[in-house]
C-alpha positions as CSV (number, residue, x, y, z in Angstrom):
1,X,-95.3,66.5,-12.2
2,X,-95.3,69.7,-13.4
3,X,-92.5,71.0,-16.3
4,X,-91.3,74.6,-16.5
5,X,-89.4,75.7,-19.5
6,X,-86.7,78.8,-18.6
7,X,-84.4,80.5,-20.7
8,X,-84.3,77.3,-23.3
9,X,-84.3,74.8,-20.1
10,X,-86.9,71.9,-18.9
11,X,-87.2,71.9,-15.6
12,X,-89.1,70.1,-12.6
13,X,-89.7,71.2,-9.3
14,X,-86.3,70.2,-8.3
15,X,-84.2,71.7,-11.0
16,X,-83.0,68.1,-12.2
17,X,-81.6,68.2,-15.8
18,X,-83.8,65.3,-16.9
19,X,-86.8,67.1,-18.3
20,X,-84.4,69.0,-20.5
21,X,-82.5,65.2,-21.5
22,X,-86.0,63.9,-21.9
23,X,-86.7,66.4,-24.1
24,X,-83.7,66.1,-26.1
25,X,-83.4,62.4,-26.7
26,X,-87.5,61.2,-25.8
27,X,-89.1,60.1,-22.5
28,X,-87.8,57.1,-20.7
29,X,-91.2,55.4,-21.1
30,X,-91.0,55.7,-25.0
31,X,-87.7,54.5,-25.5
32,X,-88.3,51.8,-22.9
33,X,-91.2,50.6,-25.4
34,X,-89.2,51.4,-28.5
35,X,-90.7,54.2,-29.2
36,X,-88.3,56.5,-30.5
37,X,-90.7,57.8,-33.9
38,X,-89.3,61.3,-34.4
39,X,-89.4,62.0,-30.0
40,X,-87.0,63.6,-28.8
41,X,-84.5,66.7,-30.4
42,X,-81.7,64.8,-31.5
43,X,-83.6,62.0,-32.6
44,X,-85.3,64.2,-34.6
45,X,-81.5,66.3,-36.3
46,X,-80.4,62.5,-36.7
47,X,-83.4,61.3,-39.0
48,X,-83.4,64.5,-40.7
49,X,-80.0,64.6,-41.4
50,X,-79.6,61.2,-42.0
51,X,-79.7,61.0,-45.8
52,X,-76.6,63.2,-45.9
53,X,-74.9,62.0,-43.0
54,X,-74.6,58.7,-45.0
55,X,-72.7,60.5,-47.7
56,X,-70.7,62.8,-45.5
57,X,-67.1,62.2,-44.2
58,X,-66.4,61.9,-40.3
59,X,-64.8,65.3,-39.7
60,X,-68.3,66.9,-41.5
61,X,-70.3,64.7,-39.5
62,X,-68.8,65.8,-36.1
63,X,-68.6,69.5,-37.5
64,X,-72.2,69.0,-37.9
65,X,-72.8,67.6,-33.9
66,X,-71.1,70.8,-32.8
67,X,-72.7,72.9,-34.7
68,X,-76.2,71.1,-34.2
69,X,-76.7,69.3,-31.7
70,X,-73.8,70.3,-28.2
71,X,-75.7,73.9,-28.0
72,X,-78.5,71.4,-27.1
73,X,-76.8,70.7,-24.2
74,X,-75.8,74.5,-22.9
75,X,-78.4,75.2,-21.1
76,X,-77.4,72.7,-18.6
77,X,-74.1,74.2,-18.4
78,X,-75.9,77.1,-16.8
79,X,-77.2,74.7,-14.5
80,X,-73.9,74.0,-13.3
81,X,-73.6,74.9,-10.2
82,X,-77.0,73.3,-8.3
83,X,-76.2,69.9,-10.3
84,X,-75.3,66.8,-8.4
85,X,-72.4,64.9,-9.5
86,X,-75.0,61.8,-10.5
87,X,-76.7,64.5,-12.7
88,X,-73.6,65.8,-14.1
89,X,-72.6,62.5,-14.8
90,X,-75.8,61.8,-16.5
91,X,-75.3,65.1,-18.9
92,X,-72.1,63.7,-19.9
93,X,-73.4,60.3,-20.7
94,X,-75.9,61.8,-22.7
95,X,-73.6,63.7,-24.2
96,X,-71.4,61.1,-25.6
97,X,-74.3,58.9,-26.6
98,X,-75.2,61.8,-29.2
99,X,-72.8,61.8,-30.7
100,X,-72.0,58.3,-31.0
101,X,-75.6,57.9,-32.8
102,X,-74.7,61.1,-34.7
103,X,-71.7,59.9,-35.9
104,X,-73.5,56.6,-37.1
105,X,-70.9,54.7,-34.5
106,X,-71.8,50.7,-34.1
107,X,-72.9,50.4,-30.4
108,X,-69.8,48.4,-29.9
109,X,-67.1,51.2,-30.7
110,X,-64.8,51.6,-27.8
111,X,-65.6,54.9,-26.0
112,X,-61.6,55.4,-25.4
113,X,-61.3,55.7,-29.0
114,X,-64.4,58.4,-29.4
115,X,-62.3,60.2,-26.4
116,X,-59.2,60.7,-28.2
117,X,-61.2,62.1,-30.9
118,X,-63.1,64.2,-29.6
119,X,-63.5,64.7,-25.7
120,X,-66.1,65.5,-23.8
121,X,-65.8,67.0,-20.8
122,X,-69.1,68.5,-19.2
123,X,-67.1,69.8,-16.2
124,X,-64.6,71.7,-17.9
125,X,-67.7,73.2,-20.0
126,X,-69.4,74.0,-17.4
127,X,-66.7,76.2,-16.0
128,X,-65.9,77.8,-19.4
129,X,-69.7,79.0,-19.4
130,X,-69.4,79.9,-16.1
131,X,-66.3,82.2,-16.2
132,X,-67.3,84.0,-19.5
């Protein structure tokens, strides 16, 4: 299948997001196989960053995922309105799971909690982009 890259997007021949998530967190067939050596963007900012973000409080580390690692993710705002809501849904998963692995979360932290501090909302994003 062919990939196009616009304007900082990934794209297939459907305009589906996932090219751009693959290239942001690794292809499913790598991470599937556990293959996750320096593939993918954010895997990539996480490693590199990692030595610091062990010696860094919370608020700098989620300072650091906004200033890093959401503008990842903007393009896809502009994809807004041809995504399906399974796609959507899919951004905002992805979303959440950076920065849970940015902020060096354990896998079983409640995602209510991560909400209250900090809440991610790819729909009202969208919008935002869209009416600027």
């Amino acid at each position: 299948m062919d990939v196009y890259r616009y304007l900082g997007i990934f794209l297939d021949q459907k305009l589906s997001p996932r090219r751009h998530i693959e290239y942001l967190f690794g292809a499913r067939s790598d991470i599937e196989k556990g293959r996750t050596n320096g593939k993918g963007k954010i895997v990539f900012l996480s490693r590199s960053l990692g030595p610091c973000l062990r010696d860094i409080s919370f608020d700098y580390k989620l300072n650091l995922w906004v200033i890093f690692v959401k503008p990842l993710f903007l393009p896809l705002a502009t994809l807004s309105p041809i995504l399906t809501k399974t796609d959507r849904e899919l951004v905002e998963t992805k979303l959440r799971l950076s920065l849970e692995r940015f902020l060096q979360l354990p896998k079983n932290f409640r995602s209510d909690i991560l909400e209250k501090i900090f809440p991610i909302d790819f729909l009202r994003w969208m919008d935002t982009e869209w009416n600027n």
